[in-house]
C-alpha positions as CSV (number, residue, x, y, z in Angstrom):
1,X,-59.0,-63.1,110.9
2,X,-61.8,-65.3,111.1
3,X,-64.6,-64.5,113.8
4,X,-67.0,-67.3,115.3
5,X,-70.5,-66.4,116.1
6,X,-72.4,-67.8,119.1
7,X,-76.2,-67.0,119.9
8,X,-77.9,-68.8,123.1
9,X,-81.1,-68.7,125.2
10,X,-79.7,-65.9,127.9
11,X,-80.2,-67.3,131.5
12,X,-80.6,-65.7,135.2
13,X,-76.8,-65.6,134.9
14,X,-76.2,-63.5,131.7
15,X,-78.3,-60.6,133.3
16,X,-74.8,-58.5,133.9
17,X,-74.0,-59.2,130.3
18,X,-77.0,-58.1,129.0
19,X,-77.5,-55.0,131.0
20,X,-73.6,-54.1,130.0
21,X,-74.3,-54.8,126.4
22,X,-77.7,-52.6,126.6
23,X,-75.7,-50.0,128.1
24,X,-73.2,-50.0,125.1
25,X,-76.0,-49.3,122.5
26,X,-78.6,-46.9,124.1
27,X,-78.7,-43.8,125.6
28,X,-81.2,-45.1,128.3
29,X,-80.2,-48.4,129.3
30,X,-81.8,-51.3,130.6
31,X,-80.2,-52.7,134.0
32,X,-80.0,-55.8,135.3
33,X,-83.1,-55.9,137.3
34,X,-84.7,-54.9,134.3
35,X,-83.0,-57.8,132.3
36,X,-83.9,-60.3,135.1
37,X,-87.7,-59.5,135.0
38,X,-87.5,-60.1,131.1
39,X,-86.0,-63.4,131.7
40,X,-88.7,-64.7,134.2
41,X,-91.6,-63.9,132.1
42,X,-92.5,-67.2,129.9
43,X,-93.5,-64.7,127.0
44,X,-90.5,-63.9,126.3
45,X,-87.7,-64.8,124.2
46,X,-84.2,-63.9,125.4
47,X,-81.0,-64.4,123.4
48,X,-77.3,-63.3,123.6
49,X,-74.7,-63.4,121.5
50,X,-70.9,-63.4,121.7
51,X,-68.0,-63.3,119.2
52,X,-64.5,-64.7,118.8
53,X,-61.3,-64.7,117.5
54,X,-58.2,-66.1,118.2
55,X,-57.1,-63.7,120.6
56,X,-60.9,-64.4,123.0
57,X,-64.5,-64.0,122.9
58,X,-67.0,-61.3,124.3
59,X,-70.9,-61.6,125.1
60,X,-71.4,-58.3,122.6
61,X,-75.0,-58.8,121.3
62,X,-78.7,-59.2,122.9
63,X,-82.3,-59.5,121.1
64,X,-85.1,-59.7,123.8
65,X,-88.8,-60.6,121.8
66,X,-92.6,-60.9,123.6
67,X,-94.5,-63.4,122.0
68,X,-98.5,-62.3,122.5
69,X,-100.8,-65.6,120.8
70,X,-99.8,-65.4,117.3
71,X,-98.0,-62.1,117.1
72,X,-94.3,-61.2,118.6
73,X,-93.0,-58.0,118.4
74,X,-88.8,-57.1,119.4
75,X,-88.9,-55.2,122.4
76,X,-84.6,-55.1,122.0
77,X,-82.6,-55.4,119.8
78,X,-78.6,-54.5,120.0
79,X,-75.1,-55.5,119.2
80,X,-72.2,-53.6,120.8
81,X,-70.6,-51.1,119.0
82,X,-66.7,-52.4,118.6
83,X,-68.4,-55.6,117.4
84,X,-70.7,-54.4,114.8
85,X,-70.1,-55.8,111.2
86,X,-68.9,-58.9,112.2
87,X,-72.7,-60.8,111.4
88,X,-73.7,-60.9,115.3
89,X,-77.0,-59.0,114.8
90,X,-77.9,-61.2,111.3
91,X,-77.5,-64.1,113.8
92,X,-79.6,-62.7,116.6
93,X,-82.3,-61.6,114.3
94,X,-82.6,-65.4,112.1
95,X,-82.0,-67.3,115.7
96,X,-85.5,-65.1,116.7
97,X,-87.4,-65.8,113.9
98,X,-86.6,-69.3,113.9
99,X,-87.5,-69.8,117.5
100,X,-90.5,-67.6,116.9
101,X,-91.9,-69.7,114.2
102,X,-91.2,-73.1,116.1
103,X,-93.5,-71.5,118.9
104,X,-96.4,-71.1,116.3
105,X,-96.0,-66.5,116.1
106,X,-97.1,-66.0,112.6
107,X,-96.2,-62.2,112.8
108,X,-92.9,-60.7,114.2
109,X,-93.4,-56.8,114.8
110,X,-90.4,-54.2,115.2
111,X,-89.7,-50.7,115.3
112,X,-86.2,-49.1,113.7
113,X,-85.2,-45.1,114.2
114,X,-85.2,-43.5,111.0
115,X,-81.7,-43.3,109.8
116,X,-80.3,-46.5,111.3
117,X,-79.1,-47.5,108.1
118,X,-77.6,-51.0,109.3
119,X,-81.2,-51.9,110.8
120,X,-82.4,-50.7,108.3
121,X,-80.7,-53.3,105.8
122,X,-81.0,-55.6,108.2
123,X,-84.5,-55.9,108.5
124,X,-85.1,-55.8,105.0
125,X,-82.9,-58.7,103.8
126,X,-84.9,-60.9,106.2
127,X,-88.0,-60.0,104.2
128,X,-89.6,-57.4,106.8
129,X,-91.5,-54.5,105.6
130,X,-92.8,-51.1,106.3
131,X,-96.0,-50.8,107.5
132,X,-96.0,-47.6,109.1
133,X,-94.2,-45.2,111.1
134,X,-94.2,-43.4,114.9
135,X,-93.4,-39.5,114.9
136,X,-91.2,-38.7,117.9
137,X,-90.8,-41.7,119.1
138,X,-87.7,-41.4,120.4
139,X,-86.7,-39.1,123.3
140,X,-84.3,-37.2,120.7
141,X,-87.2,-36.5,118.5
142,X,-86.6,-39.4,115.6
143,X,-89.6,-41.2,114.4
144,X,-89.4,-44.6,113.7
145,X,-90.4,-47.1,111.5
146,X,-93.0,-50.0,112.0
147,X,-91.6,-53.1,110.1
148,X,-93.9,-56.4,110.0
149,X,-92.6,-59.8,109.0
150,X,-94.9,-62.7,108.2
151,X,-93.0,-66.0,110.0
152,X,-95.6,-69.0,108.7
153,X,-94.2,-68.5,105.5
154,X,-97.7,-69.0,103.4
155,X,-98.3,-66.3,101.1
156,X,-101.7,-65.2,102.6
157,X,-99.3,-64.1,105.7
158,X,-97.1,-61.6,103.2
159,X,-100.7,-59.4,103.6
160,X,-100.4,-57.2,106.6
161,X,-103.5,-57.4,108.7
């Protein structure tokens, strides 16, 4: 069955979505007040994404980026568990860059736990790579792992500063 893939600008009203859909990956959710203070601040970049089917659709994915001068770094970055697989988080991820670039960032920072396999893939076919790694930085223990991705595209932006 073919699914259809939708990723928008979230607005003041998608803040229930977004906290539900935070709440669905993490242990330690982000609520909706949380969610609304991310979508007032002009430095950031808030999408949402939904699939569909035949039988509906369902807001199932959020990415939430800060964009600091020429840097940007993904603060979020989620897609609902029972829609996982589907594409939804390729589509968050290459709708952030793009945007990203049009607003000049020439580096787009994240952070993945060790282990997440899917991120890991993830962030790697988009041409991201390691640059170095936080022990513990998760409240179970896991360190994670510092990706960079150049977003200008001109080879001198492949070096990481």
């Amino acid at each position: 069955m073919p699914v259809e893939i939708a990723v928008t600008q979230a607005g003041p009203l998608d803040v229930w979505s977004m906290a539900a859909i935070h709440r669905s990956c993490f242990a330690k959710p982000w609520d909706a007040a949380e969610m609304a203070q991310f979508l007032a601040s002009p430095e950031t970049l808030c999408l949402i994404g939904s699939v569909a089917d035949s039988s509906g659709g369902i807001m199932a994915g959020l990415l939430i980026a800060r964009k600091a001068a020429d840097e940007a770094e993904i603060l979020t970055f989620g897609v609902a568990p029972a829609c996982r697989h589907a594409g939804l988080g390729r589509a968050l991820l290459q709708e952030a860059i793009s945007l990203l670039r049009a607003s000049a960032a020439k580096r787009l920072y994240l952070e993945v736990e060790d282990g997440n396999e899917a991120a890991l893939k993830l962030y790697r076919g988009v041409g991201a790579v390691p640059v170095g790694k936080r022990p513990g930085y998760y409240e179970h223990g896991a360190d994670a792992t510092i990706f960079s991705l150049a977003l200008s595209g001109r080879p001198a932006d492949d070096d990481v500063p």
